[in-house]
N, C-alpha and C positions, 0 to 999 in steps of 0.2 A: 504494500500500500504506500503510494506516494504522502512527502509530506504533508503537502498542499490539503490530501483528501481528510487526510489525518487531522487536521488543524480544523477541517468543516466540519468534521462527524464529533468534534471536539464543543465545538460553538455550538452546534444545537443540543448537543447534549446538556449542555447548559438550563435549559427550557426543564429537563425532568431534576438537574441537579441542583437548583437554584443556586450555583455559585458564579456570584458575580463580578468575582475578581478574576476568574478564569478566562469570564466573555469578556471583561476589559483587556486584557494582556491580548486577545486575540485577535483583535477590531481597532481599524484605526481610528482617529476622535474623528473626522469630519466620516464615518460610516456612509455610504450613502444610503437609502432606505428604499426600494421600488415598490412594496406593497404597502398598497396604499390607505391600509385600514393602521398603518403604525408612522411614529415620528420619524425625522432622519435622524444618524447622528450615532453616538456609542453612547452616551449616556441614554436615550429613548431606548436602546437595546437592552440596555443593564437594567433599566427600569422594569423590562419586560421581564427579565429572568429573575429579577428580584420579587415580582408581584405574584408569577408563577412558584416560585421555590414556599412564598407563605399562603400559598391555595393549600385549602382543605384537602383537595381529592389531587393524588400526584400525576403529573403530566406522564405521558409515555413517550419515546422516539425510538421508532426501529426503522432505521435505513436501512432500504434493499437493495439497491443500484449506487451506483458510487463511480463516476468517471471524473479524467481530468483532460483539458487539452487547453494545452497554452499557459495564462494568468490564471483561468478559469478551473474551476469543480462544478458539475451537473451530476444532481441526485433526486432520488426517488426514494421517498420518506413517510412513515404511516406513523402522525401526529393522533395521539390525544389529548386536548388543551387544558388542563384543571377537568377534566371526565366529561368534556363537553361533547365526547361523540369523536369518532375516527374520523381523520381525514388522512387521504392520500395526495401529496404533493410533489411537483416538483421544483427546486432549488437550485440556484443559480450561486453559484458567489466567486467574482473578482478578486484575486491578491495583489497587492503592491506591499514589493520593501519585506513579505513576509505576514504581512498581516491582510484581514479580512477587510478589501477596500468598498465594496459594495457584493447588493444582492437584489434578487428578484426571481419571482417563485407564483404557480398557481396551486391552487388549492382545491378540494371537492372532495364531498362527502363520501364516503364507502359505500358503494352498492353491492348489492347480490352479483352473482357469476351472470357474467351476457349468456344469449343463446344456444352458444357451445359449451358453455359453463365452465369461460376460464374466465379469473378475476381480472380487477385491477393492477395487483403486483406479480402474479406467477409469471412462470418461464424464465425462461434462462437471464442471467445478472451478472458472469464475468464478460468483459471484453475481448473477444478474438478477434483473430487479424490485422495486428495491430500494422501491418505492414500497409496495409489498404486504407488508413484512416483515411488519405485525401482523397481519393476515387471516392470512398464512400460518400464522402461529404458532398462531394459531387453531383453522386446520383439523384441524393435526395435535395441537391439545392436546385436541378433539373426538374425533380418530381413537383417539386414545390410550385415552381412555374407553371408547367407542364399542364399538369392535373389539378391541385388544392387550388392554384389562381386562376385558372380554365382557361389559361393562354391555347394550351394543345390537347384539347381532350381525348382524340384521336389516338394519343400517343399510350394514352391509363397504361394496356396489355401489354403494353412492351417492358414494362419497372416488375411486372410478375412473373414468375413460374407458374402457368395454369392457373388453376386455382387454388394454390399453397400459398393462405398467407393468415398465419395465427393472429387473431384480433382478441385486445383485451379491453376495449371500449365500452363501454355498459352495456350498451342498446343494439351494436350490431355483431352479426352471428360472423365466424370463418370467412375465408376466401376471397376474391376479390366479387363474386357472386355475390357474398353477405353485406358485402360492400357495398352493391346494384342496387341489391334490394332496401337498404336502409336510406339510401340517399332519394331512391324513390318513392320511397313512404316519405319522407319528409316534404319534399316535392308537392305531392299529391292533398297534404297538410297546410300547405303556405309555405313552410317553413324554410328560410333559405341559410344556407351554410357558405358563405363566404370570406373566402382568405384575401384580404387588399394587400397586404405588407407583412413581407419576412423580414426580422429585425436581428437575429441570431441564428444557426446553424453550426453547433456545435459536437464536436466527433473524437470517439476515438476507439480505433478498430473497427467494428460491424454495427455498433451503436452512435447513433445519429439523434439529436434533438433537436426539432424545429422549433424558432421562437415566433410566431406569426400575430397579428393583428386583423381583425377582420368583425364582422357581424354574425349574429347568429338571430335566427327571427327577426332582425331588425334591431337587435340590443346590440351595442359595442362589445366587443368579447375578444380576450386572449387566447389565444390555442396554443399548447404546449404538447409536441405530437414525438413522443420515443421511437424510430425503428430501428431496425435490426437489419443489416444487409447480409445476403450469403449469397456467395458465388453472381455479386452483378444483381442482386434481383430484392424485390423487399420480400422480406419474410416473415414479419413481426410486427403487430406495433400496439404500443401503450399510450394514454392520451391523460390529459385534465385540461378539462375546458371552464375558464373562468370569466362571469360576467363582469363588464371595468366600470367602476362603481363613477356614479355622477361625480363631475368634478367637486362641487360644494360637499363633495363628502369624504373629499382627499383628505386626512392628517398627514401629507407632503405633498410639496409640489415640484418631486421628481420624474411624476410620469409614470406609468407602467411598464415603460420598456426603457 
């Protein structure tokens, strides 16, 4: 485990250990803060793990996923906040100089197993191929375009193997089939799924995380989309999709992305 990872899965640990000399030594003082239901800054942080460490009911953190590429840590994390209910997220966080210079992370409640009845965190969690990291990065900064922005939608079957492609999204089943058919159920709903702006694309090995912008029904929305590349082709993928909360309700005005 790189150090970098070590120092993130360190910082959040923080949140179930309430210690907040720990999150200070970790974080630099101007922190920057992307989620936007908290302040910026290292003291807003410490504030946080301090108000957490004196809840009644103790916080949980178990990180599943855990990559590094670059400055950067992306992780995949099943929060419980003072007993307030699972959530599953993902986490972004920046280094400079050694310490934790910013972050940014979507969130979403635990669901039941989708159609094929695999969850939100199962399958596979180390990094292979690390040789490919930039191809992969690649493919899916292509897919991204390609397909999620419908520059080229013609192109969808060509990023697949058949129909081999493990989905761990609440709502939609397997395949790229299970895929057809979810987007056309939502279709036939109103409801539109739109990507405007990738902000982030970050990799390493077979594991790829989109950071994208876009609408969902019409509501401003984050999309944070995990895949998994093998042999050229996607073969996996985990998501949390987070609505972006009205700006009058930002505690920062760093922005979501």
């Amino acid at each position: 485990m790189s150090n970098n990872i070590q120092k993130a899965k360190d910082l959040i640990g923080c949140f179930a250990s309430g210690d907040v000399e720990k999150a200070k030594s970790l974080l630099k003082e101007n922190y920057i803060q992307h989620n936007l239901s908290y302040a910026t800054g290292r003291e807003a942080f410490c504030g946080s793990v301090a108000y957490l460490g004196s809840a009644p009911v103790k916080t949980t953190v178990n990180t599943i996923r855990a990559y590094e590429d670059g400055d950067k840590v992306f992780m995949q994390t099943v929060y419980n906040f003072a007993g307030a209910g699972e959530q599953v997220a993902f986490d972004i966080f920046r280094f400079e100089n050694g310490l934790i210079a910013e972050h940014w992370d979507n969130l979403a409640a635990i669901s039941a197993p989708n159609p094929s009845g695999r969850t939100q965190i199962d399958g596979q969690t180390e990094a292979r191929d690390l040789d490919k990291t930039e191809i992969n990065r690649k493919i899916i900064k292509d897919f991204l375009y390609d397909v999620m922005q419908g520059k080229n939608p013609q192109k969808t079957p060509t990023y697949f193997d058949g129909d081999t492609y493990l989905q761990h999204n609440t709502g939609i089943a397997d395949g790229l089939s299970g895929l057809g058919a979810a987007l056309e159920a939502l279709g036939k709903a109103g409801i539109a799924m739109i990507y405007d702006k990738v902000h982030q694309v970050l990799a390493q090995g077979d594991m790829v995380l989109g950071v994208s912008e876009g609408t969902f029904g019409g509501k401003p929305t984050a999309y944070y989309d995990l895949w998994r590349v093998e042999n050229g082709k996607i073969a996996e993928h985990w998501d949390v999709m987070e609505t972006i909360a009205e700006k009058s309700a930002w505690a920062n005005n760093n922005g979501k992305f």
